[in-house]
One Martini backbone bead per residue (centre of mass of N, CA, C, O) as a GRO file, in nm:
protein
  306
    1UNK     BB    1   0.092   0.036   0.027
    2UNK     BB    2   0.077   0.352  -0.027
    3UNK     BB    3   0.081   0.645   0.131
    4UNK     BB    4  -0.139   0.783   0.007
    5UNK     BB    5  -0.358   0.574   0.082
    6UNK     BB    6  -0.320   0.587   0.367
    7UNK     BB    7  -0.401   0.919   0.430
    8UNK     BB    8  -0.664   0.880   0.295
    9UNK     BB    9  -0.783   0.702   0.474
   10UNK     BB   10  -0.769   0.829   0.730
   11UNK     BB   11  -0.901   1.114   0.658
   12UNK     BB   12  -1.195   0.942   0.636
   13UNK     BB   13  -1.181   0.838   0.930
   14UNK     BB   14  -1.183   1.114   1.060
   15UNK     BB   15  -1.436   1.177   0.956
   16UNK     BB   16  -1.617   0.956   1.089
   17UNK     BB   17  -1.575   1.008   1.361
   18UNK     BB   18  -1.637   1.321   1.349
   19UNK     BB   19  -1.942   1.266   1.285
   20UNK     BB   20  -2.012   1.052   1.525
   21UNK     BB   21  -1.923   1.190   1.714
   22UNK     BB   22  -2.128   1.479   1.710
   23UNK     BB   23  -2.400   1.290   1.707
   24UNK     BB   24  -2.347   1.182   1.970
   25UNK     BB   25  -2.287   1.475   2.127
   26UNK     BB   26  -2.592   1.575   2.022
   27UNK     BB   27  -2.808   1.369   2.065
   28UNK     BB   28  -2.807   1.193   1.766
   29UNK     BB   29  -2.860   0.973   1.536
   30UNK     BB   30  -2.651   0.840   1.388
   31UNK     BB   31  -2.783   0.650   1.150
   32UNK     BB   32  -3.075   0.858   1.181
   33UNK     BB   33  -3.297   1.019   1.172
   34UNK     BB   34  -3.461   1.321   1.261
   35UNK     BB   35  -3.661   1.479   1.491
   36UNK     BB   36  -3.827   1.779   1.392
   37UNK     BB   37  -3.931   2.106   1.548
   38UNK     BB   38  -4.120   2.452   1.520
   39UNK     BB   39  -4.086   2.747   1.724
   40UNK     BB   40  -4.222   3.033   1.809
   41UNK     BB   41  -4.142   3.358   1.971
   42UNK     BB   42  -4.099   3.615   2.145
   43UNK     BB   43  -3.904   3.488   2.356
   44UNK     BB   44  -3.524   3.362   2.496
   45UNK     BB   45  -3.431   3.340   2.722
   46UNK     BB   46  -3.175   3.127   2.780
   47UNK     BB   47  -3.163   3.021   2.477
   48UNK     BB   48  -2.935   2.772   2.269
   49UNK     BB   49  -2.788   2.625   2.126
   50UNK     BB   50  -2.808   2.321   2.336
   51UNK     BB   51  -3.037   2.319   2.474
   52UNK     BB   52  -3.275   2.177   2.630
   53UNK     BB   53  -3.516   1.899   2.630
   54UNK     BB   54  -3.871   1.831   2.817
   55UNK     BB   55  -4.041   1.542   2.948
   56UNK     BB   56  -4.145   1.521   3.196
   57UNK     BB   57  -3.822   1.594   3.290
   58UNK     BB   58  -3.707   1.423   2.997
   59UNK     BB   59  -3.491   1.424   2.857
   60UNK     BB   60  -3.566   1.445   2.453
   61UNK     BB   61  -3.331   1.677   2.370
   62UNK     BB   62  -3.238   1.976   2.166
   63UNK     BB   63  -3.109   2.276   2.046
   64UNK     BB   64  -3.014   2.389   1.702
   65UNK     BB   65  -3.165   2.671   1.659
   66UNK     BB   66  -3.158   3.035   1.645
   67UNK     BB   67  -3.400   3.254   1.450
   68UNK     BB   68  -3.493   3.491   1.287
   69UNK     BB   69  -3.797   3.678   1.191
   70UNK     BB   70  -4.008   3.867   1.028
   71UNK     BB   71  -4.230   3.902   1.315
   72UNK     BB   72  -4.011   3.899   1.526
   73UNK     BB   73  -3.979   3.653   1.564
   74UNK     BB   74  -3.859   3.316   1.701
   75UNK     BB   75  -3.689   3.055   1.577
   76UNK     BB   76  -3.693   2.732   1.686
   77UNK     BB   77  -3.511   2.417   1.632
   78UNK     BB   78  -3.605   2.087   1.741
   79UNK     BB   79  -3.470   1.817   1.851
   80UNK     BB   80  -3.551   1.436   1.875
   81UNK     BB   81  -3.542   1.149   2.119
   82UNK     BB   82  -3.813   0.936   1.966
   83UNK     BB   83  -3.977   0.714   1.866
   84UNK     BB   84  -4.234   0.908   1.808
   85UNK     BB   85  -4.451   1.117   1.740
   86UNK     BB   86  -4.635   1.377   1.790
   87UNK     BB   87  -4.965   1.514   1.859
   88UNK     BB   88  -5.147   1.739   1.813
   89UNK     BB   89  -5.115   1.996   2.059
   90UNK     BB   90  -4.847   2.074   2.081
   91UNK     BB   91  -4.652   2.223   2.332
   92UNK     BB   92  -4.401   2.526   2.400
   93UNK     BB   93  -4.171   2.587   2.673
   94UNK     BB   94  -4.022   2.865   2.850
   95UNK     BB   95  -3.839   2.755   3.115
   96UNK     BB   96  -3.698   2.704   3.443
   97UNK     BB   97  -3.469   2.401   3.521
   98UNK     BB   98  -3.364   2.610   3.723
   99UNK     BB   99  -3.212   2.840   3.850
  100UNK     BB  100  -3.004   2.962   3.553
  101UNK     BB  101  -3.185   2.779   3.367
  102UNK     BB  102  -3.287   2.717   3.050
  103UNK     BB  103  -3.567   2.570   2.897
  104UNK     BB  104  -3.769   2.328   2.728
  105UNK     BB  105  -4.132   2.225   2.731
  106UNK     BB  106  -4.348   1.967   2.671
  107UNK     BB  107  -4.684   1.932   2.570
  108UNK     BB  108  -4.901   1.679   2.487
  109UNK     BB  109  -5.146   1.613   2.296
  110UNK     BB  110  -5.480   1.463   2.215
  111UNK     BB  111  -5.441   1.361   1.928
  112UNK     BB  112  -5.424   1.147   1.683
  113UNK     BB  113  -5.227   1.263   1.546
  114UNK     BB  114  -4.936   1.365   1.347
  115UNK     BB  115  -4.605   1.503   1.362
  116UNK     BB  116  -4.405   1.593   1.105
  117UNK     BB  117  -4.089   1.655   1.024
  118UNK     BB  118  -4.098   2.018   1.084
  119UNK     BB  119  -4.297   2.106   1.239
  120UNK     BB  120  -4.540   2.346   1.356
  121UNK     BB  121  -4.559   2.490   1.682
  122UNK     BB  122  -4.619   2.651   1.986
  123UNK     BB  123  -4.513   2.898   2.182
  124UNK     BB  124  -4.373   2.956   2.514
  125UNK     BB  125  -4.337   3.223   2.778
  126UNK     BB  126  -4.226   3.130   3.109
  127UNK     BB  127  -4.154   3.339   3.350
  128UNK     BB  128  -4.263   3.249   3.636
  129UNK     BB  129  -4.117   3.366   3.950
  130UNK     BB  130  -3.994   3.623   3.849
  131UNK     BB  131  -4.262   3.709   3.690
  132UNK     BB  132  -4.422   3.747   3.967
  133UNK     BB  133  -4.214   3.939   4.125
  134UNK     BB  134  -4.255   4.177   3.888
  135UNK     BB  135  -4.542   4.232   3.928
  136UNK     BB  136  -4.573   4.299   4.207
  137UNK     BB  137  -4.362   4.519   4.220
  138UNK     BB  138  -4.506   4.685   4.042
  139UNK     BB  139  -4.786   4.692   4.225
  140UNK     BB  140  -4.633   4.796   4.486
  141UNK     BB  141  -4.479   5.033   4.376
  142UNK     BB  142  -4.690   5.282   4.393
  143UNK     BB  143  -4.711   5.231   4.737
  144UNK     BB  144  -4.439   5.305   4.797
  145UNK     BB  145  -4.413   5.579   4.701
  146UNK     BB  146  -4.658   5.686   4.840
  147UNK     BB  147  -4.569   5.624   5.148
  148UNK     BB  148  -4.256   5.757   5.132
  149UNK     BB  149  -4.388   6.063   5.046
  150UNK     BB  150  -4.506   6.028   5.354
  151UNK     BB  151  -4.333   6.018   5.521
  152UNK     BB  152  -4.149   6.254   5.470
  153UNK     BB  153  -4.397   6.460   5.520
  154UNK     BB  154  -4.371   6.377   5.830
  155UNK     BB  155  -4.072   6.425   5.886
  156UNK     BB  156  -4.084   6.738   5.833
  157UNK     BB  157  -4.280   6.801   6.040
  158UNK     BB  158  -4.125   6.711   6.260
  159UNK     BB  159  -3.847   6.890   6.198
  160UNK     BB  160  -4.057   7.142   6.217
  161UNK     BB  161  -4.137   7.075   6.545
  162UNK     BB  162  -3.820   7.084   6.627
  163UNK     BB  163  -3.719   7.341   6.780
  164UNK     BB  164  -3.593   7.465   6.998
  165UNK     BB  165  -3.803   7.505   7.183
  166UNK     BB  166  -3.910   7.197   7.163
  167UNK     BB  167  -3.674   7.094   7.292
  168UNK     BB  168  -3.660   7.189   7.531
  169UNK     BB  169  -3.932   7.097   7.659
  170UNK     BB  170  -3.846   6.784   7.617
  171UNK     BB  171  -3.588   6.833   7.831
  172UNK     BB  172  -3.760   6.922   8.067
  173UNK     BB  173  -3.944   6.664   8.045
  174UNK     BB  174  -3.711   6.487   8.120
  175UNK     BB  175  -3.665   6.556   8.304
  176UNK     BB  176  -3.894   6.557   8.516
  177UNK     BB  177  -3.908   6.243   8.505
  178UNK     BB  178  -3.641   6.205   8.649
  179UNK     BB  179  -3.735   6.301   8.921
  180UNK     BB  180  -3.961   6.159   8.991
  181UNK     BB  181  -3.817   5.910   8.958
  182UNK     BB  182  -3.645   5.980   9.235
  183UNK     BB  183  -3.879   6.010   9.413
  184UNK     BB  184  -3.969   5.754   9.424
  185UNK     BB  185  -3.702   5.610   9.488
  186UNK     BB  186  -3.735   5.713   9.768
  187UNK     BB  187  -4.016   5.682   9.882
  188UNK     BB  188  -3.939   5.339   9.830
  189UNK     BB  189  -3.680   5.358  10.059
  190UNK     BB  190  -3.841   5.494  10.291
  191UNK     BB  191  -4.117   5.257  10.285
  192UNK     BB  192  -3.971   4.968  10.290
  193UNK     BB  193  -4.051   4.873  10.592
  194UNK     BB  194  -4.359   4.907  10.551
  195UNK     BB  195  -4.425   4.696  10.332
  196UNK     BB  196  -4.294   4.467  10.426
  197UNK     BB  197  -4.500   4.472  10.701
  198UNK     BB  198  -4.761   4.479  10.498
  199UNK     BB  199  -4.668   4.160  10.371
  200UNK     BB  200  -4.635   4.034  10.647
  201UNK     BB  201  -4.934   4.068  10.748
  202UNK     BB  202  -5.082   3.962  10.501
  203UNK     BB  203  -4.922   3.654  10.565
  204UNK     BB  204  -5.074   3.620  10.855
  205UNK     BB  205  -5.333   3.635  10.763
  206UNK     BB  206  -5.371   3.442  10.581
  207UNK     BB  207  -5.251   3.176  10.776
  208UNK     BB  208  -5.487   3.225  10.988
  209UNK     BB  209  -5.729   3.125  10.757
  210UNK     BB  210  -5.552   2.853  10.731
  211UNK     BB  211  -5.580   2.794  11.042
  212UNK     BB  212  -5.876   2.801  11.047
  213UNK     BB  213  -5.996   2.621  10.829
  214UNK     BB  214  -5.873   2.383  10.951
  215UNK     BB  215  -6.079   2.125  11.012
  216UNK     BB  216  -6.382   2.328  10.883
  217UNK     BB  217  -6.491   2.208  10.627
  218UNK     BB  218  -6.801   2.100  10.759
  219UNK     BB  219  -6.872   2.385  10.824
  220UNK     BB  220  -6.831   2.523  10.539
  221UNK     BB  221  -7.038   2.327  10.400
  222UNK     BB  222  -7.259   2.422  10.581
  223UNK     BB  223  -7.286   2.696  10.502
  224UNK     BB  224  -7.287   2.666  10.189
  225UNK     BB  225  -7.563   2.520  10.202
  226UNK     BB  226  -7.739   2.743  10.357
  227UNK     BB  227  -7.677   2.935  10.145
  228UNK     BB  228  -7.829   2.773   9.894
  229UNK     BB  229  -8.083   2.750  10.043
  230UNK     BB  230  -8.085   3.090  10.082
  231UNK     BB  231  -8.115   3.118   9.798
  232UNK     BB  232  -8.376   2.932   9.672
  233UNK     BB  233  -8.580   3.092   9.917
  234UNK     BB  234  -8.550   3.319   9.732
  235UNK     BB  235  -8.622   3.267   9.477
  236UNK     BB  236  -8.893   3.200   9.499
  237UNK     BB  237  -8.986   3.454   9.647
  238UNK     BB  238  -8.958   3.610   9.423
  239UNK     BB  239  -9.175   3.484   9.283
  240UNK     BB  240  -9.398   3.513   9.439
  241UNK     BB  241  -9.367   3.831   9.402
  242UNK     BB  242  -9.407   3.841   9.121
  243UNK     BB  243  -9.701   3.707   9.115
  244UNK     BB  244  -9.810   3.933   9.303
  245UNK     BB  245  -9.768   4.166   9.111
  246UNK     BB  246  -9.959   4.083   8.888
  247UNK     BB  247 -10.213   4.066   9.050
  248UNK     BB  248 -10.223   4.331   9.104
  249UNK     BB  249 -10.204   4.458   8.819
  250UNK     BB  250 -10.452   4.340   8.751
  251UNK     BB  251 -10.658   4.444   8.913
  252UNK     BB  252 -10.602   4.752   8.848
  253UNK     BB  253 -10.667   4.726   8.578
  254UNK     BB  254 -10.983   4.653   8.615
  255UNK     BB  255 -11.010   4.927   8.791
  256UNK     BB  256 -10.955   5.082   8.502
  257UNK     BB  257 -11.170   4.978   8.366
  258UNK     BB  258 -11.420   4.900   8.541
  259UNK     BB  259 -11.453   4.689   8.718
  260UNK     BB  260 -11.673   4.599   8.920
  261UNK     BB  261 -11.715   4.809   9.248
  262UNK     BB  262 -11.431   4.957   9.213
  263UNK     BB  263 -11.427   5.034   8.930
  264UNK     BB  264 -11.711   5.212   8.909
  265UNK     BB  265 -11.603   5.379   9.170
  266UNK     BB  266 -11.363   5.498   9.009
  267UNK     BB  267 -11.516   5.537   8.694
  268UNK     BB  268 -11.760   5.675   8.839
  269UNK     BB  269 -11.879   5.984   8.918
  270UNK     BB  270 -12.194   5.945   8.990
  271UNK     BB  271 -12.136   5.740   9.238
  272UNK     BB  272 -11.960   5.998   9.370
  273UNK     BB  273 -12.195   6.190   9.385
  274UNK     BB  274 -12.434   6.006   9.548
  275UNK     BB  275 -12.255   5.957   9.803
  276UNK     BB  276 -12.223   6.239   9.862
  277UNK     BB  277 -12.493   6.326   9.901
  278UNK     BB  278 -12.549   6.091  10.113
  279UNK     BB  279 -12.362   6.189  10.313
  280UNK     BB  280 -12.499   6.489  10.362
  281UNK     BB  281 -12.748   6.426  10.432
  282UNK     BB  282 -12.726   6.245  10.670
  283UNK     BB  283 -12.577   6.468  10.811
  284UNK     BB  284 -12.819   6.650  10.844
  285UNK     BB  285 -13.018   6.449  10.996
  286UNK     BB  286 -12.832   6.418  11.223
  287UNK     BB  287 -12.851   6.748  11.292
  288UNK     BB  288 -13.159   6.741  11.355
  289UNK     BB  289 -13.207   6.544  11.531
  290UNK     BB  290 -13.092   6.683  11.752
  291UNK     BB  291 -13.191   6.978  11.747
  292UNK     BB  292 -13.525   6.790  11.658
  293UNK     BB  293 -13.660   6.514  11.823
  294UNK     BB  294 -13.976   6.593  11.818
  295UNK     BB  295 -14.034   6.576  11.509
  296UNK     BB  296 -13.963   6.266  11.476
  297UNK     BB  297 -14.161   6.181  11.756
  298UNK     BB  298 -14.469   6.275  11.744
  299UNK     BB  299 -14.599   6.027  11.620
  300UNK     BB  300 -14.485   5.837  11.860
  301UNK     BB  301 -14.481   5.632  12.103
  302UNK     BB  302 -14.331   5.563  12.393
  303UNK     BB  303 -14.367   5.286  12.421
  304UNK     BB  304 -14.272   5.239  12.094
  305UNK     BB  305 -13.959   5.303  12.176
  306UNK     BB  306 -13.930   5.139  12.497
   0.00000   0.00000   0.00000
């Protein structure tokens, strides 16, 4: 074999592997056709060629290419290693697999047709947690700027009513403080012997009452009892007059209503002026007769008197 037919077999050789090494490393198949599916997007934040593509978590190809459109969209044309094709009604979106990586991530349609390679799918981008994040921001920031817009002008009117004047005032006002705080603390170190003694005392009473108590227990639920029975006899009593006031309250009312003869008697006034009326003519008869008992006896004979 000449030199020359060995250089040129390496040179195929090499030719061969690195064919094979590249198909190998780019994660597509060696001997088989690619199957690739496009989709455009409005924005690709962190995609690139050879970006990871994800199907359910499981890495299942890799972004080719990576190309501006007329309609200002991006065009990603993505390569997968998959037994069979997607079904229509996949879609393409484009999140973070990582902290600080972004894949796409495949969801498949329910079609039972299939799209074939080359086939273009539509694509979204998923801002995720930044972009929840960034929205709140927005919203959030006209209230932080109005908040703090409204502490300064708080904060302004403190540092202008804190003149001169007013230092002083509220200087004048802590030592005022100072001082009664050491009044307290002498008054209360002047009386320190008598509260102690106060305390001594208090504590002498408890123990006398605890030892009052002590041994006394069938007495105190005597009266315990006593008191719960004459609580009880109160209550009854209580109701009985209770039922006594209404019955009261009854008759009143019969007698406003004038009913009875104590009824008609006070709301009857023609039989008040002829009780009274019977009542003067009477007293007269009696002051007659006393006056001229003759006038009255003289039809009768004294017989029939006595």
């Amino acid at each position: 074999m000449k030199n020359e037919l060995k250089v040129g077999l390496t040179i195929v050789a090499a030719i061969i592997v690195a064919v094979i090494g590249y198909r190998f490393m780019a994660e597509t198949p060696i001997f088989g056709q690619t199957y690739q599916l496009h989709a455009n997007f409005d924005r690709v934040d962190g995609i690139n060629p050879g970006s990871s593509i994800f199907l359910q978590g499981v890495k299942i190809g890799r972004v080719t290419r990576v190309s501006f459109q007329d309609s200002d969209s991006v065009n990603v044309l993505m390569s997968f290693n998959v037994p069979q094709e997607f079904p229509v009604g996949t879609k393409a979106y484009i999140r973070s697999v990582q902290l600080l990586e972004k894949g796409i991530e495949i969801e498949r349609g329910d079609s039972s047709d299939r799209l074939d390679s080359g086939a273009k799918i539509p694509g979204f981008y998923d801002e995720g947690i930044m972009g929840t994040v960034r929205e709140l921001g927005e919203e959030t920031g006209g209230d932080i700027r109005s908040s703090t817009k409204r502490l300064n002008s708080v904060l302004t009117q403190v540092d202008d009513m804190m003149t001169e004047s007013a230092r002083s005032d509220i200087q004048e006002m802590l030592s005022s403080l100072n001082t009664t705080s050491s009044e307290v603390e002498t008054l209360i170190q002047r009386n320190n012997r008598h509260i102690e003694e106060s305390v001594t005392h208090l504590r002498n009473v408890l123990q006398n009452l605890d030892g009052l108590t002590t041994g006394q227990e069938a007495k105190v639920d005597s009266v315990l009892a006593s008191l719960e029975s004459t609580a009880r006899n109160l209550d009854e009593t209580s109701a009985s007059l209770n039922e006594m006031s209404r019955e009261v309250n009854d008759i009143l009312k019969k007698i406003n209503e004038g009913e009875g003869s104590l009824g008609r008697l006070v709301n009857d006034p023609s039989l008040y002026n002829n009780l009274d009326s019977l009542s003067y003519n009477l007293n007269d008869l009696i002051i007659n007769f006393n006056e001229n008992p003759r006038h009255f006896l003289k039809h009768m004979r004294l017989v029939d008197i006595f």
